[in-house]
C-alpha positions in Angstrom: 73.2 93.1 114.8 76.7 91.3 114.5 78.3 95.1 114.8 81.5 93.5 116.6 84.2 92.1 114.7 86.4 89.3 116.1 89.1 91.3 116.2 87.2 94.1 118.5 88.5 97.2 116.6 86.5 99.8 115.5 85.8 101.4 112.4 87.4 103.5 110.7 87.5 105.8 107.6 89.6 105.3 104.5 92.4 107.6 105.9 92.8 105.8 109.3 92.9 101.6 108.6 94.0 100.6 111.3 92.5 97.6 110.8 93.7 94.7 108.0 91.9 94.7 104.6 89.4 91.9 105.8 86.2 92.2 104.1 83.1 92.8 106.3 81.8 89.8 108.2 84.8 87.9 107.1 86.2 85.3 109.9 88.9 83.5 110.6 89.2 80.5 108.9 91.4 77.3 110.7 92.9 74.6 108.9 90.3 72.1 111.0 87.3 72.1 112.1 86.2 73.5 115.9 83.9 72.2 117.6 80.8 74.3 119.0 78.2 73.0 121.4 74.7 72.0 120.1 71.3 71.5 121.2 71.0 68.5 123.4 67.4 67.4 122.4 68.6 65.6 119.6 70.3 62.6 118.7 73.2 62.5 117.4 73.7 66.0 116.4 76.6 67.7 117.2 78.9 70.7 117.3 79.6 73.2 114.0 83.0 73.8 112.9 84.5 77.4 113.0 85.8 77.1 109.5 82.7 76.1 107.8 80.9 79.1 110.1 83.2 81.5 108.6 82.6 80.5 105.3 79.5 80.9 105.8 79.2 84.6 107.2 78.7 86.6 104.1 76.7 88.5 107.4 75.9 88.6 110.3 72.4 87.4 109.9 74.0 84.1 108.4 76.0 83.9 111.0 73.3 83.8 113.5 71.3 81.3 112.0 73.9 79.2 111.5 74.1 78.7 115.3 70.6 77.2 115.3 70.7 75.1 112.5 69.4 71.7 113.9 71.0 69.4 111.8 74.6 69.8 113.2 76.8 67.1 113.7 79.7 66.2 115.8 82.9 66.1 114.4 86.8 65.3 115.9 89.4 67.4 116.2 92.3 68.5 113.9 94.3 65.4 114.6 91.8 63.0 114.0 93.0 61.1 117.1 88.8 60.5 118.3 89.3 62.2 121.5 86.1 64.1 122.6 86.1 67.8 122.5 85.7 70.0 126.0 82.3 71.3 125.5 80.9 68.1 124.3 81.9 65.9 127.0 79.1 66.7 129.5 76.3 65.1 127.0 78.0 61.8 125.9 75.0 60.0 125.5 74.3 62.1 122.2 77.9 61.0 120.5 76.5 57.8 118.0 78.2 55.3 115.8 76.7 58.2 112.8 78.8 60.6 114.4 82.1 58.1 114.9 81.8 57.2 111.1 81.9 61.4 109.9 85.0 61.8 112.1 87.4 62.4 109.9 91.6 64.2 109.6 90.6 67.8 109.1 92.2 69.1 106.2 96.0 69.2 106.3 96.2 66.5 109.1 97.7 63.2 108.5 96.1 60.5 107.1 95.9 59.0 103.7 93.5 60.1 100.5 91.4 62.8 100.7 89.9 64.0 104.0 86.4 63.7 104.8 84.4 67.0 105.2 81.6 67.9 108.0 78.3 66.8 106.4 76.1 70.0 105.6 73.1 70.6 104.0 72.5 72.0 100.8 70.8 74.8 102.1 73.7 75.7 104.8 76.2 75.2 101.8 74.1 78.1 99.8 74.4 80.5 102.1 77.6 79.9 103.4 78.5 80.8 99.3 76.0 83.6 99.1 77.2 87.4 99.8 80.6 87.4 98.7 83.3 85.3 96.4 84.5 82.1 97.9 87.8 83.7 96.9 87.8 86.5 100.0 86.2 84.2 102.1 89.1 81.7 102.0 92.0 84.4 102.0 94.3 83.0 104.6 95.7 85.2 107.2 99.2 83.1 107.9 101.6 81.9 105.8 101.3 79.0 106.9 97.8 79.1 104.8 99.5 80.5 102.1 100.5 78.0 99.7 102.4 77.7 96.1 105.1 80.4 96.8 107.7 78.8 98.4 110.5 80.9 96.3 109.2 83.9 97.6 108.4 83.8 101.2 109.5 79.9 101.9 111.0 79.0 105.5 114.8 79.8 104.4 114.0 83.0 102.3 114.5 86.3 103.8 111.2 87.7 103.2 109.6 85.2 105.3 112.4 85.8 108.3 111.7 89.9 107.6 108.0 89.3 107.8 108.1 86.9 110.9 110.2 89.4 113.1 108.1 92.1 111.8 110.6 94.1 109.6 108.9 94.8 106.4 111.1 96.3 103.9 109.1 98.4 100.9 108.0 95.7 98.5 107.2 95.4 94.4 104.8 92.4 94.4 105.0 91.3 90.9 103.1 88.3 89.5 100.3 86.9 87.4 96.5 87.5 88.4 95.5 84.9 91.1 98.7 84.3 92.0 98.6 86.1 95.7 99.8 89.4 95.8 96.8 90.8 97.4 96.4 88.1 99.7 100.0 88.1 100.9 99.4 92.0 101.3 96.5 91.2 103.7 98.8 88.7 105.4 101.2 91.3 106.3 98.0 93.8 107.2 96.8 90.8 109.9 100.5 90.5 111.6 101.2 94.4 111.3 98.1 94.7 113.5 99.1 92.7 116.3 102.6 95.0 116.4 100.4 98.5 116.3 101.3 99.3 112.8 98.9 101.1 110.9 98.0 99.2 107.5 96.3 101.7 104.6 94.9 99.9 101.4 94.7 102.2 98.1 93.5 100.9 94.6 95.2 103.0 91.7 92.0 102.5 90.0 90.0 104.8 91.8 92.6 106.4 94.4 94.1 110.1 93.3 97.0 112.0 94.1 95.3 114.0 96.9 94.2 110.7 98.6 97.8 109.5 98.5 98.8 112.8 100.1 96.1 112.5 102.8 97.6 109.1 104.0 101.0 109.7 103.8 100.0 113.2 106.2 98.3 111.1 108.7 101.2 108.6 108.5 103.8 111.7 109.4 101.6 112.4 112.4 101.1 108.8 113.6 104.8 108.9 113.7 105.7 112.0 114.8 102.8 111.9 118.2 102.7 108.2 118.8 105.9 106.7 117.5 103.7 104.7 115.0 105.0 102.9 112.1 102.5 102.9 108.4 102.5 100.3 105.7 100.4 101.8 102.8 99.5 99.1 100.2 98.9 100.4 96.6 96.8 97.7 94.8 97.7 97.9 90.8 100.1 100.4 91.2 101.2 100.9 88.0 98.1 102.4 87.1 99.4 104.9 88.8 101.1 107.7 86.3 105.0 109.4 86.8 104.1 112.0 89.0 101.6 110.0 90.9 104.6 107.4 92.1 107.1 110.5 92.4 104.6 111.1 95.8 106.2 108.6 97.4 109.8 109.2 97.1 110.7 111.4 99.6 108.4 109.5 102.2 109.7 105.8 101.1 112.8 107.6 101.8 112.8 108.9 104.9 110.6 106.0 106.3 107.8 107.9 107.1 106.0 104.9 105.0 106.6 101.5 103.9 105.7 100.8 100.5 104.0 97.9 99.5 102.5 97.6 95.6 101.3 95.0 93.6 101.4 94.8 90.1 100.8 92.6 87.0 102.9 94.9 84.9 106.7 94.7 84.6 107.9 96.9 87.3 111.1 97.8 85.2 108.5 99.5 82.5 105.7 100.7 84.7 107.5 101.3 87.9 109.9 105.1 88.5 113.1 103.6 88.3 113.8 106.1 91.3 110.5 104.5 93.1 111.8 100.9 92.5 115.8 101.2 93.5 113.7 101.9 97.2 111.9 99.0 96.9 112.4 95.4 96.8 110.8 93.3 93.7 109.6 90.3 95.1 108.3 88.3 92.3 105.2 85.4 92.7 105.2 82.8 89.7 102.1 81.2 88.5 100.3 78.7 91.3 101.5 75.0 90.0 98.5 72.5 89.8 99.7 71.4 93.5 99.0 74.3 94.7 95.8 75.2 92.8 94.8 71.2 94.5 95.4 72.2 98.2 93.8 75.5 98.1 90.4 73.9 96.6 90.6 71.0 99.0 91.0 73.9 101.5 87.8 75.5 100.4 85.7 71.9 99.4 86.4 71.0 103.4 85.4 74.3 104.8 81.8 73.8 103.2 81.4 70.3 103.8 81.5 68.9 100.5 82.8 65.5 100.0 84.9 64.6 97.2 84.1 61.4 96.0 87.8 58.8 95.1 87.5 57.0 91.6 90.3 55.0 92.4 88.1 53.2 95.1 86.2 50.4 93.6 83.5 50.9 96.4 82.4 54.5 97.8 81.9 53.9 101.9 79.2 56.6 101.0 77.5 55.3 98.3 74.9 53.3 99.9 71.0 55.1 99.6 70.8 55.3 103.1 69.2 58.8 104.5 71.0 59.4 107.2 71.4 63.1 108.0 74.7 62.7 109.1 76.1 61.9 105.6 77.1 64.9 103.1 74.6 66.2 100.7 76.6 67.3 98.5 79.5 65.8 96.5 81.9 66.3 94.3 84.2 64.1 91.9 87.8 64.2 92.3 88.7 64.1 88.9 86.5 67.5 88.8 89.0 69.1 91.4 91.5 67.9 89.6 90.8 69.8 86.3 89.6 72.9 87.9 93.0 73.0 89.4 94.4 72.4 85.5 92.0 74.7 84.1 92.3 77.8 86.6 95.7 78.3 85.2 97.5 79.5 88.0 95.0 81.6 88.9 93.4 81.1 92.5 91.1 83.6 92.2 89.6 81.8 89.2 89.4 78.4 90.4 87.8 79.5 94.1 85.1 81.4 91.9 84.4 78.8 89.5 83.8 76.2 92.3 81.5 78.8 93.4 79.4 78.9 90.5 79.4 75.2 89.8 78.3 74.7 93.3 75.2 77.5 93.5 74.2 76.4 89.8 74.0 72.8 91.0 71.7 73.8 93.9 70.0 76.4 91.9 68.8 73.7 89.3 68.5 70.5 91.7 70.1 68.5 89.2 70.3 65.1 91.8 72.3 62.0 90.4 70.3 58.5 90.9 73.3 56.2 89.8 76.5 56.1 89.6 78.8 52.5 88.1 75.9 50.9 88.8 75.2 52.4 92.3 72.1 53.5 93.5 72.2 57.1 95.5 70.1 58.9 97.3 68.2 61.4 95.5 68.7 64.1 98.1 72.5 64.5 97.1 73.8 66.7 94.2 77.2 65.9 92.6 79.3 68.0 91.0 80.7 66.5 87.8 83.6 67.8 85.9 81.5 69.7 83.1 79.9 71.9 85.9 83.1 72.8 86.8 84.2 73.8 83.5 80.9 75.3 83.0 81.3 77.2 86.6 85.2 78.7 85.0 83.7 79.7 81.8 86.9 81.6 80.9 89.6 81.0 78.4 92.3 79.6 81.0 94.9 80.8 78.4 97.3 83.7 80.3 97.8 86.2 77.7 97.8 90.1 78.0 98.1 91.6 74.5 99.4 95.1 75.9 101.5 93.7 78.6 104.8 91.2 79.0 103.1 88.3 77.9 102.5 89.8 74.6 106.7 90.6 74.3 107.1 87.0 75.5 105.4 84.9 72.8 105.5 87.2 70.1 109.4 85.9 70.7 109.1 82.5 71.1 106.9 82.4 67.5 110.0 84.3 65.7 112.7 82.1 68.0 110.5 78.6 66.8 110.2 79.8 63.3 114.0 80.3 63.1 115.3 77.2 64.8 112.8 75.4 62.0 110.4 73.8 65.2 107.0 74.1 63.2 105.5 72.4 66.0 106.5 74.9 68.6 105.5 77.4 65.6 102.0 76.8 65.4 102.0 76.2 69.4 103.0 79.7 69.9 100.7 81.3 67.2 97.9 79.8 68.9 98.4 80.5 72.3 98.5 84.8 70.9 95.4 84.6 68.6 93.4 82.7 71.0 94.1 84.7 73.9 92.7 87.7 71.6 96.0 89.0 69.7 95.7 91.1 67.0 96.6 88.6 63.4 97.4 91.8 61.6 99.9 92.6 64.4 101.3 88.6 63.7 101.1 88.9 59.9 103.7 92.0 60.1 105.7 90.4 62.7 106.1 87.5 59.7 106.7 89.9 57.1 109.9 91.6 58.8 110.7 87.7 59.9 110.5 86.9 56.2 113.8 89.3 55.2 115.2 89.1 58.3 115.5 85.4 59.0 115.0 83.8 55.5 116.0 86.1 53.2 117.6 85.9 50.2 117.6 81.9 50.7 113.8 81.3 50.2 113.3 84.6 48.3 109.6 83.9 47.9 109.3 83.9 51.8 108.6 87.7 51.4 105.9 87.0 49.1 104.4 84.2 51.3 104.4 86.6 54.1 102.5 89.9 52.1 99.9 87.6 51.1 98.9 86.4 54.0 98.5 90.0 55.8 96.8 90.5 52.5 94.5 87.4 53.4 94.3 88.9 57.0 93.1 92.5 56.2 90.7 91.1 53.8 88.7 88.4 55.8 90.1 88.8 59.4 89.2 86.6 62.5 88.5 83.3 63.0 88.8 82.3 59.3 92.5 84.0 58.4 94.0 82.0 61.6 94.3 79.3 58.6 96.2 82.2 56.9 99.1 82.6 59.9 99.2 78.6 60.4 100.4 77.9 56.5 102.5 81.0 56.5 103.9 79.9 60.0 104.7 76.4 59.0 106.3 77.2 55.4 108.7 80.1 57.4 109.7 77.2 60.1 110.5 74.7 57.0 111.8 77.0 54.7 115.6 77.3 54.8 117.8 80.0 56.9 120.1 83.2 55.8 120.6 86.5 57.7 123.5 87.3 55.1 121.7 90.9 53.8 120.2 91.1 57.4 123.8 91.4 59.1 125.5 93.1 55.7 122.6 96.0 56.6 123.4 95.8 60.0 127.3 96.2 59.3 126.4 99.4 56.8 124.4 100.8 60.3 127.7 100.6 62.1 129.9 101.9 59.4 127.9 105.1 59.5 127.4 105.4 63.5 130.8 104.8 64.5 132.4 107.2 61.9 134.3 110.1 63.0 133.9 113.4 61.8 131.5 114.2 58.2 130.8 111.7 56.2 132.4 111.3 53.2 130.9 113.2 50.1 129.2 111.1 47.1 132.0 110.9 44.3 131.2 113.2 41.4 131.2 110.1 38.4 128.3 109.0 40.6 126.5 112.2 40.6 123.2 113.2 38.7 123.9 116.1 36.5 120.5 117.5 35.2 121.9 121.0 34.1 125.1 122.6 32.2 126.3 124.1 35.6 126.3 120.4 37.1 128.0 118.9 34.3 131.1 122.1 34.6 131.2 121.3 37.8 132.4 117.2 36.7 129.0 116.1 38.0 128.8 112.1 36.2 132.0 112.8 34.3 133.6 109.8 33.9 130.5 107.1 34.6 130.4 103.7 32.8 126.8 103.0 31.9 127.1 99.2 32.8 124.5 98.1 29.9 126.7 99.3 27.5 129.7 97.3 28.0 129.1 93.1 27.6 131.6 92.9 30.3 131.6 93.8 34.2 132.6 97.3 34.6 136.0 98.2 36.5 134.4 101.0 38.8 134.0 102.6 42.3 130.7 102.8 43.6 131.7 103.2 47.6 133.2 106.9 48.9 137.3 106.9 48.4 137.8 106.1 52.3 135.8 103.4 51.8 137.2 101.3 49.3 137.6 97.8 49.9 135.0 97.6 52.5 132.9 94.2 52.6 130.0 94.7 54.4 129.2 90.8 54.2 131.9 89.4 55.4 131.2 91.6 58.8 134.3 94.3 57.4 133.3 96.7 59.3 134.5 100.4 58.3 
């Protein structure tokens, strides 16, 4: 049962995807609503949308009893403009005033505030969120579904112009997690499809060399019998080791593949350099809360949730009335709106946490009487903007202790501390040892900062800095955070000199840049432990400095060195 997929193709082992990454059962999902005919015996029920059908197909069971779900309504079409749709018009006597009120814009159609979603019941809204993440389910398959990157693949960039005439170069995907690298990948899979290109998905988590190998000796005879192009995608590919990426050299190369990796790793460290000058580094930022807004709006529509405006003094749905053709479920807008804050960038996050906020919500039946004063009925859940938090439950704080985020603030703390910014200090020591950085790691970073930076003008610095890796060896995490914080703050405050910093620096160049062997010690500075030392003029001639109540008249520095001053940046 539900063995056909909409696309028709067939399946296929690993080695031969012909077909784009889509996850089983997945469907298409439209920016509005379509309409599907319903059963004519009662009134005013309608016609299901597509998009809240695909959400819902975590199988094909679901699907099929979503088609004979009674409580259907009848909704408009994208454009909100009220006309009727085709396959409705030969039973207008079932279209009521009910069904006029629930017509709203779908999503991404004009009109103002937030559109209106197809009422659903709670128990549709369950399994349409059972069987799979809300995050696969809503992975668009255009760009123009593919929001919060306009940098990368805009209208005027030449990726999107490359990807639109179907020219796909070899690509880097670099960016954040939840940012869509994956999801861009499986846009390119969906397009390459309609062109006959063969799309292959590897992980470099579980994928090995001789998989790689397999694929790229199919691709050679796709391309060699049937003229066929391959795009292999290489999910975390810098998982992948040296001689692992060397595969795809000669391949990339010659075009018998195209290249496409994603990574969250700096591709100039984790990436061949040899691999990457054949490949183009397209780099996705972090989603901006905009972004993050549209794409949960996106997903709140397509299961019929309705998202309740605190701005308007007086809710149109408010009333206790039971009528089945208003939403059972709602959510507050101010709860989208710090999901959107609290996911961080990260799509993936935020689409799973409204996940979880809405299935705990049903699972516990927690209905809301009142609201301001408002009576409601008692068979609607709302979703408040602790469940939301509580559906995240993650710290929303983007740190990766062995990657480029770890290089990054571990340099804005040392840059803060030396321009004096003891806010921005304790900022950036915060944002490492909550997202899980080591303090002994931070302690030694403040020792070296304590010579290097302060030096001999706050000569206790040094001390200040010991004692608190000291304090951090000795009673460690969360009670020596305390520890960093006052050693932090007294380095930002305490006063500047890199004078022995660049004299030592000065003395490294001295003996780098100097030609030929370096100059011997001179004898009067010489230890002379034994009679054979001291004939050969070992020490002869030394002034013991205690010895004289004045300063002594005497070369310390090698004879081609003399007059050197290392701290006024002399350099030999």
């Amino acid at each position: 049962e539900g063995e056909e997929g909409d696309d028709g193709g067939e399946t296929e082992s690993r080695e031969s995807y012909d077909a784009p990454p889509t996850p089983s059962g997945a469907r298409l999902i439209p920016d509005f609503p379509v309409a599907r005919s319903s059963s004519p015996g009662r009134k005013g029920s309608g016609k299901r949308p597509a998009a809240a059908a695909a959400a819902g197909s975590a199988s094909p069971r679901s699907w099929d009893e979503a088609e004979a779900q009674e409580e259907e309504e009848a909704v408009g079409d994208g454009d909100g403009d009220g006309d009727a749709d085709a396959d409705g018009e030969d039973d207008p006597g079932h279209w009521d005033a009910d069904a006029a009120v629930s017509r709203q814009p779908a999503f991404g159609a004009s009109g103002g505030g937030r559109p209106h979603p197809r009422a659903l019941a709670a128990e549709e809204i369950r399994q349409m969120l059972q069987g799979k993440p809300l995050a696969d389910t809503m992975r668009p398959d255009t760009l123009q579904d593919y929001f919060g990157q306009s940098k990368a693949v805009g209208q005027d960039t030449l990726l999107r112009s490359l990807l639109e005439t179907n020219e796909i170069p070899s690509l880097i995907l670099w960016g954040p997690p939840g940012c869509g690298k994956t999801t861009l990948a499986h846009i390119i899979a969906s397009n390459s499809k309609k062109h006959s290109i063969r799309f292959v998905t590897l992980s470099a988590t579980n994928a090995k060399t001789n998989d790689v190998r397999d694929v790229i000796k199919q691709a050679q005879n796709e391309k060699s019998f049937f003229k066929r192009k391959t795009i292999l995608f290489i999910d975390e590919i810098h998982r992948f080791n040296k001689s692992q990426q060397d595969t795809f050299l000669p391949h990339v190369e010659c075009g018998t593949i195209t290249l496409i990796g994603a990574t969250t790793e700096n591709p100039s460290f984790q990436v061949n350099a040899a691999l990457l000058s054949r490949c183009r580094v397209i780099v996705l930022e972090k989603l901006p809360v905009e972004a993050m807004v549209t794409i949960l709006m996106r997903a709140i529509n397509s299961l019929g949730i309705h998202v309740l405006d605190s701005s308007r003094p007086t809710d149109p749905l408010s009333h206790s009335s039971n009528s089945s053709s208003e939403p059972a479920m709602f959510i507050e807008d101010k709860a989208v709106d710090t999901l959107a804050y609290l996911s961080d960038g990260d799509a993936r996050a935020g689409l799973n946490g409204l996940q979880l906020a809405v299935l705990a919500r049903l699972s516990s039946r927690k209905m809301f009487c009142k609201k301001s004063g408002q009576s409601y009925s008692p068979s609607r859940v709302l979703i408040t903007e602790n469940d939301v938090k509580e559906g995240l439950q993650r710290s929303h704080i983007l740190y990766d202790r062995a990657g480029e985020e770890h290089y990054n603030c571990i340099s804005a703390l040392h840059k803060s501390m030396r321009g004096s910014d003891q806010n921005a200090s304790l900022y950036w020591l915060a944002r490492m040892l909550e997202g899980g950085e080591d303090p002994l790691y931070v302690a030694r970073r403040l020792v070296r900062f304590a010579s290097e930076d302060i030096g001999l003008a706050d000569p206790s610095a040094l001390t200040q800095a010991v004692a608190a890796y000291q304090g951090c060896h000795f009673i460690g995490m969360p009670e020596c955070e305390v520890l960093l914080a006052q050693c932090v703050v007294y380095f930002a405050r305490a006063p500047k000199s890199i004078e022995v910093y660049s004299a030592y620096n000065n003395v490294k160049a001295c003996l780098r840049n100097h030609q030929g062997p370096l100059p011997p010690v001179p004898l009067h500075l010489r230890n002379a432990p034994t009679r054979l030392m001291k004939d050969l003029g070992y020490g002869k001639g030394y002034k013991y400095n205690p010895m004289y109540s004045e300063p002594v008249d005497q070369e310390y520095l090698p004879e081609e060195l003399r007059g050197v001053d290392f701290f006024k940046q002399r350099r030999c």
